[in-house]
C-alpha positions in Angstrom: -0.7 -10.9 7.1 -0.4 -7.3 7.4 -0.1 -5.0 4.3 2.0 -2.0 4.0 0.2 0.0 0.7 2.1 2.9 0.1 2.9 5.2 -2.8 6.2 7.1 -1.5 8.6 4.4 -1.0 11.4 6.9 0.9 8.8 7.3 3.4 8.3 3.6 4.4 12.4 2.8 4.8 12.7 3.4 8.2 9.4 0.7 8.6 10.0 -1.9 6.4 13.7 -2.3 7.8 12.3 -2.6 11.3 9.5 -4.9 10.5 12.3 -7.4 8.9 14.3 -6.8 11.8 11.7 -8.2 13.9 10.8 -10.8 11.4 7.1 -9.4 10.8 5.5 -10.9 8.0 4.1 -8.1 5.4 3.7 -7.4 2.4 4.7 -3.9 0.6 1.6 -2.8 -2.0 3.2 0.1 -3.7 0.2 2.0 -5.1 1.9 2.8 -8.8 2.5 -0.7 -9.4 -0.5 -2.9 -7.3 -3.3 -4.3 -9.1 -6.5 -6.4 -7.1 -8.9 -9.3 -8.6 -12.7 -7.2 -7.1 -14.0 -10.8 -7.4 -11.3 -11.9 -4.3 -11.1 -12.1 -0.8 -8.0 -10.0 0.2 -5.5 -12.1 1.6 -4.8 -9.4 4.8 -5.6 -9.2 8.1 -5.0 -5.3 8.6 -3.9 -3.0 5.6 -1.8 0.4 6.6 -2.8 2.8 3.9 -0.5 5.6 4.0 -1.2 7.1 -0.2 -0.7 10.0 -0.1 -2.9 13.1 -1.6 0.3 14.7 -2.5 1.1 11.8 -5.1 -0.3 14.0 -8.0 2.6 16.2 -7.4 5.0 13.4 -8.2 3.4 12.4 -11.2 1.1 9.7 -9.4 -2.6 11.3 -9.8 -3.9 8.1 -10.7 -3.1 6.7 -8.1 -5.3 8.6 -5.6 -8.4 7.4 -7.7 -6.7 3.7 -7.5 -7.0 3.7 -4.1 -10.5 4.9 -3.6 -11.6 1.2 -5.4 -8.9 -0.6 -3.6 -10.0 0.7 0.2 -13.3 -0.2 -1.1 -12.4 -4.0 -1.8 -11.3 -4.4 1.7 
């Protein structure tokens, strides 16, 4: 299963509507809203991470600091 984690969801339309074309199975991880058990085996075979360092400017500075831990977990 491939993961698609992502924090600007304008940038990923062009993506997401080819992957379903194709019928690739994914998953979307958008950054504001993910959350991760640190105790679990991530259920992914190969995680595009595409958060941006710009996401402080749009009011998603956490963010950036969630995705150091999550990287980590992987």
């Amino acid at each position: 299963m491939i993961g698609i984690f992502y924090e600007h969801p304008h940038w990923f339309t062009p993506l997401f509507a080819e992957l379903d074309r194709r019928g690739t199975p994914y998953t979307r991880l958008h950054a504001e809203r993910h959350s991760f058990d640190p105790g679990s085996t991530p259920p992914f075979d190969l995680v595009l991470n595409r958060m941006s360092p710009s996401a402080w400017l749009r009011g998603h500075g956490n963010a950036v600091f969630y995705t150091q831990q999550f990287l980590a977990h992987l």
